[in-house]
Residue, then its C-alpha position, 0 to 999 in steps of 0.5 A: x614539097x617545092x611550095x613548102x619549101x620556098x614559103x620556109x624561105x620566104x618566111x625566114x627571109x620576111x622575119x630577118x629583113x622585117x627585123x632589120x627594117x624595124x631596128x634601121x626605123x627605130x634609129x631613125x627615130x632616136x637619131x630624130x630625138x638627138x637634133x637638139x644635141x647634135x644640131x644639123x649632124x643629125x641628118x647626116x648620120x640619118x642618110x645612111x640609116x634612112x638608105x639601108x631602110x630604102x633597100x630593106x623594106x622593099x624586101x620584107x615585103x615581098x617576102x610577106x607578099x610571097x608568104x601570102x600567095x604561098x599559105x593557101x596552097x599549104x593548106x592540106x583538104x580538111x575531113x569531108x563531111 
């Protein structure tokens, strides 16, 4: 039950920062698309897009690296043969 538990959290956990983390590098790039009309402020408003991805990331992947330790022992014994 407590696996079953903390791998619906990790799992819900991975899906929110994974999003975040997706949409923060999307900005990135159409921030990097935008130099040629906003010049050097361009790497201005990347810095903080680009230190929310640093603090966000780390944390999809460890809720991905929880869901795959915890996924095997989820699984329930299949009918003997």
């Amino acid at each position: 039950m407590l696996f079953r538990l903390a791998y619906r959290f990790s799992y819900l956990v991975l899906l929110g920062s994974g999003r975040v983390a997706a949409r923060l590098a999307a900005d990135f790039r159409v921030l990097a698309h935008a130099g040629e009309r906003l010049g050097p402020l361009t790497v201005v408003l990347q810095v903080p897009v680009f230190l929310c991805w640093i603090l966000v990331r780390p944390v999809s992947l460890a809720a991905f690296s929880a869901c795959s330790v915890l996924a095997p022992k989820l699984r329930l014994p299949g009918p003997s043969a």
